[in-house]
C-alpha positions in Angstrom: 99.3 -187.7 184.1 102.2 -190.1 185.3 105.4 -191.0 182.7 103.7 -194.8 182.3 100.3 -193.0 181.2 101.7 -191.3 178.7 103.6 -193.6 177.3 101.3 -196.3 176.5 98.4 -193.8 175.7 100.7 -193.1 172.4 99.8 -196.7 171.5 97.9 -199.0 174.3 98.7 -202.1 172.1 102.4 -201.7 171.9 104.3 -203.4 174.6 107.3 -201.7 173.8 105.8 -198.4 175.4 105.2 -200.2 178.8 108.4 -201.9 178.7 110.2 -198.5 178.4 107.9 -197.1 181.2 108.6 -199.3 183.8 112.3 -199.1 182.8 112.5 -195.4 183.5 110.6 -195.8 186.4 113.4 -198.6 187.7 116.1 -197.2 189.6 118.2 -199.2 187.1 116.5 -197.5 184.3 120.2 -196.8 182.6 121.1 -200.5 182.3 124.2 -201.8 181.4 126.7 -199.0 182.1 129.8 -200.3 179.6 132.1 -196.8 179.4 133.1 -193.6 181.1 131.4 -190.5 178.7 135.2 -190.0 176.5 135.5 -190.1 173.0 138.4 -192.1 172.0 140.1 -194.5 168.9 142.9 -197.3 168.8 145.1 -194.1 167.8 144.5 -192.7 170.7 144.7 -195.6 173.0 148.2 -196.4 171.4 149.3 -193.0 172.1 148.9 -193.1 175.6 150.4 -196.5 175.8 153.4 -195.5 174.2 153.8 -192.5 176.4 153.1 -194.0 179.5 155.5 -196.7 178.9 158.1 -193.6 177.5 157.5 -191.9 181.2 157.6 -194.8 183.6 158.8 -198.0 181.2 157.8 -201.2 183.7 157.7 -199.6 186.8 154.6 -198.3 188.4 153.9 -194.6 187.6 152.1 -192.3 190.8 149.3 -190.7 189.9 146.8 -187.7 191.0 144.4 -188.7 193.4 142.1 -186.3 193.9 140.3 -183.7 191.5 142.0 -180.5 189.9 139.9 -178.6 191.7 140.2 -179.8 195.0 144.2 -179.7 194.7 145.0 -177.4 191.5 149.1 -178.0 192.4 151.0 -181.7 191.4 152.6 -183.0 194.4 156.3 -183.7 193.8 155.9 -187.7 193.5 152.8 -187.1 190.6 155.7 -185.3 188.5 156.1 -187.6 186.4 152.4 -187.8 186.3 152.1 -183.8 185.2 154.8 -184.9 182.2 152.6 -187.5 181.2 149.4 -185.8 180.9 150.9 -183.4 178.6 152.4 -185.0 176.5 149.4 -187.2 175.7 147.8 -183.6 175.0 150.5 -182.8 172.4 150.1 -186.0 170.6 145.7 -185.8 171.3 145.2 -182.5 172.2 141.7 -183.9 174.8 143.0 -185.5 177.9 143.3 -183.5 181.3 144.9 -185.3 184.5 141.2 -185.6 186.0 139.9 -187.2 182.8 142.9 -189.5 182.1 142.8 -191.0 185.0 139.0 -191.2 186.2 137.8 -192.0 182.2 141.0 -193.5 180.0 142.7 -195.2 182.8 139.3 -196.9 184.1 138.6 -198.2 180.1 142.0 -199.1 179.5 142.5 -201.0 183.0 139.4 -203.1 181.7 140.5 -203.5 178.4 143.1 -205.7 179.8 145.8 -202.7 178.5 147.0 -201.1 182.1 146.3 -202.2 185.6 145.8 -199.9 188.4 147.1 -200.5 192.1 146.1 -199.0 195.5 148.4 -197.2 197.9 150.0 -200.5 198.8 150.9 -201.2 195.1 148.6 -204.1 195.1 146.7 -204.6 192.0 143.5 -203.7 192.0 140.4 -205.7 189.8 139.2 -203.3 186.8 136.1 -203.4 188.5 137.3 -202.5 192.5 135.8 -199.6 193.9 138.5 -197.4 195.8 141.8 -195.1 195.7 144.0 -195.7 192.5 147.5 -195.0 193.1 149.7 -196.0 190.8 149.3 -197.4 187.0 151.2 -199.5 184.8 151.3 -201.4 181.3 150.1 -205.1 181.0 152.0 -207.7 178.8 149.0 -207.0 176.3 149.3 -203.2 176.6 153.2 -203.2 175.8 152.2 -205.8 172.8 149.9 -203.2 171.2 152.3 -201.0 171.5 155.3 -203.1 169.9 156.8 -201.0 166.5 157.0 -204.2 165.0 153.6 -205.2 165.3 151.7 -205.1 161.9 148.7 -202.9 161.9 146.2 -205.3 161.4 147.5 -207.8 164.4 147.5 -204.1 166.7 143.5 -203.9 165.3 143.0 -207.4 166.6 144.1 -206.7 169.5 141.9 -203.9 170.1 139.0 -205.3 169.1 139.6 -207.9 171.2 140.1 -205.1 173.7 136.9 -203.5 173.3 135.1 -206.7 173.3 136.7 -207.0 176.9 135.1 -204.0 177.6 131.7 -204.3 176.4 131.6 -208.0 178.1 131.3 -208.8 174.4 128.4 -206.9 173.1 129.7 -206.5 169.8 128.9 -210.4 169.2 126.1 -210.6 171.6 124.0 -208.1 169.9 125.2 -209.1 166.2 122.2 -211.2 165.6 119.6 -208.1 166.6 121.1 -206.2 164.7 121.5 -207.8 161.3 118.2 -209.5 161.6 117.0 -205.8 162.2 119.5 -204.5 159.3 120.6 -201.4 161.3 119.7 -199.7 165.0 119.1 -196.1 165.8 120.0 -194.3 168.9 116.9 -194.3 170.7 116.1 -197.9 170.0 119.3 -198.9 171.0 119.3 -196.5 174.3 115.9 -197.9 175.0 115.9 -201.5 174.6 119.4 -202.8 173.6 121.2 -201.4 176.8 119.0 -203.6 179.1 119.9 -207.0 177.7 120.4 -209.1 180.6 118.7 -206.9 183.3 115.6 -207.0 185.0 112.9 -205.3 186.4 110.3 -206.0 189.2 111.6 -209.6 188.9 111.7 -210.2 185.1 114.9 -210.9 183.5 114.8 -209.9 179.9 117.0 -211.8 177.3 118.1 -210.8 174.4 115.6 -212.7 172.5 113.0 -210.6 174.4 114.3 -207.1 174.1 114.5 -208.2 170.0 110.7 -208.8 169.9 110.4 -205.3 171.8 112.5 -203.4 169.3 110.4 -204.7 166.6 107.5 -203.2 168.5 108.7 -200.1 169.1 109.9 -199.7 165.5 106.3 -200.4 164.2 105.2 -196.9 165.5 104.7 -194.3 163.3 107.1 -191.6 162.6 105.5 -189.1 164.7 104.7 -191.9 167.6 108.4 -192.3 167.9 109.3 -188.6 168.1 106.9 -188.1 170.9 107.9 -190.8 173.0 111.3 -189.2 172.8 109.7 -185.7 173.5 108.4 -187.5 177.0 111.1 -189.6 177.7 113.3 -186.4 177.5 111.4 -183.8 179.0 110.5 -186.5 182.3 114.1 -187.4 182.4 115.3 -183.8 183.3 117.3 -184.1 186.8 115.5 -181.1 187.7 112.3 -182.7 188.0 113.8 -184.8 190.9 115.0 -184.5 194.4 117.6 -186.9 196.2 120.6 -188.5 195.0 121.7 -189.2 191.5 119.8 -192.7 192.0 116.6 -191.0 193.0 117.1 -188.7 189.3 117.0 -189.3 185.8 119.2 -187.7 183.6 118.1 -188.4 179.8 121.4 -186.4 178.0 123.7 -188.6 179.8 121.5 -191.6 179.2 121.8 -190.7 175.7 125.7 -189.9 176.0 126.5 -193.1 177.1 124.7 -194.6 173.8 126.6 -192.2 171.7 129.5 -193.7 173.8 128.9 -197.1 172.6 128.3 -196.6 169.4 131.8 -195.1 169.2 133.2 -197.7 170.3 131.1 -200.7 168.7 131.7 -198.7 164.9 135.5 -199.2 165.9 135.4 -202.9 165.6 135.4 -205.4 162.9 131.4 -205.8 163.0 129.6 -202.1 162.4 129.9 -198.7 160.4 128.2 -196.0 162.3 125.8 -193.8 159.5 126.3 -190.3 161.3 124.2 -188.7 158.9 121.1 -191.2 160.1 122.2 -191.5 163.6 122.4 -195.3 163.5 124.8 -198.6 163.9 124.5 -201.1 161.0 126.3 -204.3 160.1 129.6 -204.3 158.3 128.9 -208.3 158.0 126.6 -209.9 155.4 124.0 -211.4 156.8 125.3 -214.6 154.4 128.0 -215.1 156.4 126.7 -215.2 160.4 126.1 -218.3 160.0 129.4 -219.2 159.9 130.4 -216.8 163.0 
């Protein structure tokens, strides 16, 4: 029996069940893809900041270029690079030279924080596929960073940072969720994530993927835990051949939710309930009609 038949035969009526079939069976079944897979806070971000700017100040700082363990040595000209790296580690004890620069530096560059340039020292677009050479801070990265900065303005800044990030999903899916009072992993992995994509020619909108929550969220209990159970055990990369776009890979489906949720319960707008697994409101509903 196929993923779709098993799916829907958990509850023919539900919609939800299809939608979620034909999504994993889409070669964009991940959807929006927002942030590499590293845990981070504003703390953190700050810290690298400040050292980056203590290590290369306005100029532009050479970094590694290829992977640890392609090239375990530092070139002479990535020295200052190697200092860098650890002394991020001493303040945050988590970041390697791979993961700095191929998961912070790509986050920060489209927070608006850094910007990263090619071999020529040409700016690159946070979004521009090719060599990184060199990095360096932005007007808003060095204002973040500014000791005499109050705390709350530096939060305002990241939010506004993250937002950047997200392409503003921390307002887009406000609505959802307080009409929906809270959202849990898998329903935000499932549905939430595809906002704005489309399959086989249909664009779903937010309003759209809202009514299909609901759906999915009228199964029962047990409904819901087996249409993880599938979803999981199809989405094993061993059960494909080909490239990563031929596979599907349900941990780091979910990983990238988890992801998110980090970052969206590190704005102004939600409080992540670890103990429940789900993202819920800081704002009264009373008030969004004011936002």
């Amino acid at each position: 029996m196929n993923i779709k038949d098993l799916l829907i035969n958990i509850n023919p009526s539900k919609k939800s069940l299809e939608f979620l079939a034909d999504r994993i069976l889409s070669d964009n079944y991940r959807g929006n893809h927002i942030s590499q897979h590293f845990r981070y806070n504003m703390d953190d971000v700050i810290a690298i900041l400040q050292i980056l700017y203590e290590v290369s100040g306005d100029d532009l700082l050479r970094i590694r270029t290829t992977d640890n363990s392609k090239r375990p040595s530092n070139t002479p000209e990535e020295r200052d690079y190697a200092i860098l790296v650890h002394k991020v580690n001493q303040k945050i004890s988590k970041c390697g030279q791979d993961s700095l620069r191929k998961n912070m530096f790509p986050d920060m560059h489209r927070m608006g924080l850094i910007n990263r340039y090619g071999e020529d020292k040409q700016v690159k677009g946070p979004y521009e596929k090719g060599v990184k050479s060199y990095v360096s801070l932005t007007e808003i990265g060095k204002k973040i960073i500014d000791p005499n900065l109050k705390y709350f303005d530096k939060y305002a800044l990241y939010t506004d940072a993250i937002n950047k990030l997200t392409h503003d999903l921390p307002t887009e899916i406000l609505d959802v969720i307080i009409e929906n009072g809270y959202v849990y992993e898998d329903e935000f992995m499932f549905f939430l994530t595809f906002i704005g994509e489309e399959i086989n020619g249909q664009y779903y909108t937010k309003d759209m993927i809202n009514e299909l929550l609901k759906d999915y969220r009228s199964l029962e209990r047990f409904q819901r835990i087996e249409v993880n159970r599938i979803v999981k055990d199809y989405c094993n990369p061993k059960n494909f051949d080909g490239n990563k776009k031929n596979k599907r890979d349900y941990h780091n489906w979910k990983n990238e939710t988890q992801q998110i949720f980090t970052l969206l319960s590190q704005t102004i707008y939600y409080s992540f309930d670890n103990t429940n697994q789900r993202l819920s409101p800081r704002i009264d509903q009373r008030l969004f009609s004011f936002l």
